[in-house]
C-alpha positions in Angstrom: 21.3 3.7 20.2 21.5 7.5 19.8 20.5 6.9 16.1 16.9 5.3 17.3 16.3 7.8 20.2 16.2 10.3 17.4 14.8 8.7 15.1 11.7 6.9 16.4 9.3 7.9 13.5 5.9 7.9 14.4 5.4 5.0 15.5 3.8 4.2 19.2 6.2 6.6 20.7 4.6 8.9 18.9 1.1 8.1 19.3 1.5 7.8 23.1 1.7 11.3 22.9 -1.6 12.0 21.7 -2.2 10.7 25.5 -0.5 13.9 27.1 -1.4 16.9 24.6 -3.8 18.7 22.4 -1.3 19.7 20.3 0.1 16.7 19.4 -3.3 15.3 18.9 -3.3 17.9 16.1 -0.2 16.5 14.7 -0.9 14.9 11.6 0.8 11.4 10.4 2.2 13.4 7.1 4.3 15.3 9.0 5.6 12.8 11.5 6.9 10.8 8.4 7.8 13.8 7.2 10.6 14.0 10.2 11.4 10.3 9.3 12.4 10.3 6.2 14.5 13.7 6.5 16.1 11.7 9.2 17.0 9.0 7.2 18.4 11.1 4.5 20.5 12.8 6.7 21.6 8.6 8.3 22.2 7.7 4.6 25.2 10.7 3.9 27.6 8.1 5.9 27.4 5.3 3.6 29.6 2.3 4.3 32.5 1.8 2.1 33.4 -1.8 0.3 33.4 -3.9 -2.3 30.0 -5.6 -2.8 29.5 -9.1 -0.6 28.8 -11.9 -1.8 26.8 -15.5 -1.1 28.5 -18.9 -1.3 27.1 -19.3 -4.8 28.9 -16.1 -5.8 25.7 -14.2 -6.5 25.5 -10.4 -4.7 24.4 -10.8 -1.2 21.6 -7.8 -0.8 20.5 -8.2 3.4 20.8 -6.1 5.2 19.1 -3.0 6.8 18.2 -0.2 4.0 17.2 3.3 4.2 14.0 3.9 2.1 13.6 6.3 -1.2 11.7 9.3 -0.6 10.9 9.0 -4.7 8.9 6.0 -3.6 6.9 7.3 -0.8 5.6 10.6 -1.5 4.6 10.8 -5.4 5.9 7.9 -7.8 6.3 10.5 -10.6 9.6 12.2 -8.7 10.6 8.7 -9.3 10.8 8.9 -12.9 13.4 10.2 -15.1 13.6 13.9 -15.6 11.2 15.6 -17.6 8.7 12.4 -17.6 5.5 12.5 -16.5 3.3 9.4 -15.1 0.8 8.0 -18.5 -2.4 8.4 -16.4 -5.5 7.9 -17.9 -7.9 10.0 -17.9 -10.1 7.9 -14.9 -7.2 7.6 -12.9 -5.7 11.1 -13.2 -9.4 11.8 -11.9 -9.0 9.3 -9.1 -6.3 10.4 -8.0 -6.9 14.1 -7.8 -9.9 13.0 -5.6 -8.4 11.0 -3.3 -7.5 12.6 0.2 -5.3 11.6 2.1 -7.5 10.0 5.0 -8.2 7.2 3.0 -5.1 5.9 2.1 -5.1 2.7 3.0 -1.6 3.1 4.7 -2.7 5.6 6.7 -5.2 2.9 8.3 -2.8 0.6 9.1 -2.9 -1.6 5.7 0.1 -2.7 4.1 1.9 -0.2 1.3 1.6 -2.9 -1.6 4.6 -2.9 -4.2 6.4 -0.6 -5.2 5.9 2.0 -2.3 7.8 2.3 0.9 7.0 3.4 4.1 9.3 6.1 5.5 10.6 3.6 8.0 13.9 0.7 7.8 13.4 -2.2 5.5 15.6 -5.4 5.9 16.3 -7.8 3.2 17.3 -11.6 4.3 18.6 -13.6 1.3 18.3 -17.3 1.5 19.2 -20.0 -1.6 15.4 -20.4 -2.2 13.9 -17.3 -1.0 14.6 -13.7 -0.6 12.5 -11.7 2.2 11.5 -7.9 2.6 11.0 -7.3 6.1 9.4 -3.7 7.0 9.4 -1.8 10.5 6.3 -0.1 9.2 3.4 0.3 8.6 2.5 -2.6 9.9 5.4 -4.7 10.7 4.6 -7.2 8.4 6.8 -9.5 5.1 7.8 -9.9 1.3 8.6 -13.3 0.1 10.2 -13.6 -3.2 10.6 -17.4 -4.9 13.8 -17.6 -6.1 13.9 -21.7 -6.3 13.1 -22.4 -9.8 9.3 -22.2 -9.4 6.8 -20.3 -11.7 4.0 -18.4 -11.0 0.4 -19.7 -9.6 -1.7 -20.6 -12.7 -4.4 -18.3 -10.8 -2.9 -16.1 -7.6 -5.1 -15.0 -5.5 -5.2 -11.0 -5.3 -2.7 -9.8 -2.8 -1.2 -6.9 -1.7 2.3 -8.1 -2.4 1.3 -10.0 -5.2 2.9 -13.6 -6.2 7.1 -12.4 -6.6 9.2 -14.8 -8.9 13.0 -13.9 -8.4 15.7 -14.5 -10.8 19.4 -13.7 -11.6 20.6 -11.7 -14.4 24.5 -11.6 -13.5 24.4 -9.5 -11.0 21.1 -8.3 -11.0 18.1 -9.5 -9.1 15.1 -9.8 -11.7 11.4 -10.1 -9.2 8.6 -10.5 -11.6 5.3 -10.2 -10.1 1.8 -10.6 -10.6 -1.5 -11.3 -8.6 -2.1 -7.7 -7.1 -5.5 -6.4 -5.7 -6.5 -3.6 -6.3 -6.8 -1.9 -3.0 -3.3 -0.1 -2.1 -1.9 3.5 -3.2 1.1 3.9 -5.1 1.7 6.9 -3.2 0.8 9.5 -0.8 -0.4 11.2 -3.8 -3.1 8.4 -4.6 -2.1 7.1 -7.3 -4.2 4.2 -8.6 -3.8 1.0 -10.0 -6.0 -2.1 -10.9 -5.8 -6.1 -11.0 -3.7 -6.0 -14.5 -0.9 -4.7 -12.4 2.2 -6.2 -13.7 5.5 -5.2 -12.2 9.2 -5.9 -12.5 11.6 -5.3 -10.4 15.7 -5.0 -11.1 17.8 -4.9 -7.7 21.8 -3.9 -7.8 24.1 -3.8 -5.3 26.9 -2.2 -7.0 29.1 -1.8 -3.4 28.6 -2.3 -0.2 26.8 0.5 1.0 24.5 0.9 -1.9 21.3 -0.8 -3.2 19.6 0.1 -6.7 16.9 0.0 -8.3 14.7 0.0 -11.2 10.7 -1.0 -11.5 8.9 -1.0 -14.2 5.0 -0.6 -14.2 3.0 -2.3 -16.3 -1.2 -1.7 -16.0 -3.4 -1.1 -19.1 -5.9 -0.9 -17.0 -4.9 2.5 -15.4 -1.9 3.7 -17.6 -1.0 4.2 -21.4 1.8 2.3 -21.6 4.5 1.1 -19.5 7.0 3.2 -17.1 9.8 2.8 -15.3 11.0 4.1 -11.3 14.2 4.4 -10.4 15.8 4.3 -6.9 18.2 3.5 -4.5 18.3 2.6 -0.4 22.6 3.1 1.5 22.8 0.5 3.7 22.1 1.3 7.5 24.5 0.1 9.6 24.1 -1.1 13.2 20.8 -0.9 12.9 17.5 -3.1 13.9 14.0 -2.9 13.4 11.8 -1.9 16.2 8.4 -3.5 17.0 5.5 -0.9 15.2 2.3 -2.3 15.4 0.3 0.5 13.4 -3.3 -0.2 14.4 -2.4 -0.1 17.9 -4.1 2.9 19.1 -3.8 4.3 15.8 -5.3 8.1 16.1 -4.1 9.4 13.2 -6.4 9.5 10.4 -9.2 11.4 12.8 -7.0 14.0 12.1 -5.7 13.6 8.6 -7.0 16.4 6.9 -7.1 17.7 2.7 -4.5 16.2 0.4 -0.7 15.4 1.0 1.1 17.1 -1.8 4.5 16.6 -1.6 6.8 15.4 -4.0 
């Protein structure tokens, strides 16, 4: 339990202290997460050692409790491979140089979307017929990802997690997914996207302790061409999720001020 008394990111520990002090009513939510993820880094230096685990079927078993990718929180274009740069058009390079940070949707307790993480645990339970991202935060909520044979809805709904269709490649987990609103970030750093969103996902777990990644973005209507992120998450061990319900007594975004920059 020593790992969670640190590392309580800011959460409604956190908040409750808005109840005690001016100061740390002045605390912003960027910098709280900031002190989560550099704690998670500094969890994910003791990686497990082993071979990779398997299901009955043979296939990779992926659960377990992951550390997220800062590449995937902060701005999606540290995500890329060196020397790249994200193929903004010119509307959304706009957008997103106007966006501040008080009106990112995750900031007001609405889920990240796909690809970003939230600088808290995720958990990853792997059935025969479904595979399930489960997120302490922001708002304690679920992924599901078909992987029974099924194709995707004629018409989906826009979501923010979008219709996911899993399937094996070897080793590799293939999660194609369409069906996205509009409506979350990418990033921190705004980053845009529209309805044409199409995104697919590649998941490796080449040994126990280590999950990888590759997702490639697909959106004409807010990008030149295609790109591709890639990350990775190290297992975290003896670990659970806590409860974090986000919008209760969420005070943050009164004090959310400018444009979080970080990369």
């Amino acid at each position: 339990m020593a790992r969670r008394q640190h590392l309580r990111y800011y959460g409604a520990g956190v908040r409750q202290l808005f109840l005690f002090t001016i100061l740390a009513a002045a605390a912003t939510a960027a910098a709280a997460q900031g002190d989560a993820i550099a704690t998670a880094e500094r969890l994910s230096a003791n990686v497990p050692k082993g071979p990779t685990p398997r299901t009955a079927s043979g296939k990779p078993d992926l659960s377990g409790v992951w550390s997220p990718d800062r590449t995937f929180i902060y701005n999606i274009e540290t995500s890329l491979k060196p020397g790249e740069k994200l193929p903004l058009q010119p509307w959304a390079e706009k957008f997103t140089a106007e966006r501040m940070s008080k009106d990112d949707p995750e900031a007001n307790c609405l889920p990240t979307g796909v690809p970003r993480m939230a600088p808290y645990p995720w958990r990853i339970v792997q059935t025969a017929t479904h595979i399930f991202f489960l997120f302490e935060g922001n708002i304690h909520t679920f992924r599901q990802i078909f992987t029974d044979g099924r194709k995707h809805l004629a018409d989906p709904d826009p979501t923010w997690y979008g219709d996911s269709i899993g399937t094996w490649d070897g080793d590799t987990l293939v999660v194609d997914t369409i069906g996205f609103n509009d409506r979350f970030w990418f990033d921190f750093a705004g980053h845009p996207h529209t309805e044409q969103l199409h995104i697919v996902e590649r998941f490796r777990r080449p040994e126990l302790g280590r999950l990888e990644f590759d997702v490639t973005i697909t959106d004409p209507g807010a990008y030149t061409r295609p790109f591709t992120m890639h990350g990775h998450s190290t297992l975290q061990p003896d670990t659970e999720l806590f409860e974090y319900i986000c919008n209760e007594n969420n005070q943050d975004v009164s004090h959310i001020t400018g444009k979080d920059d970080r990369r």
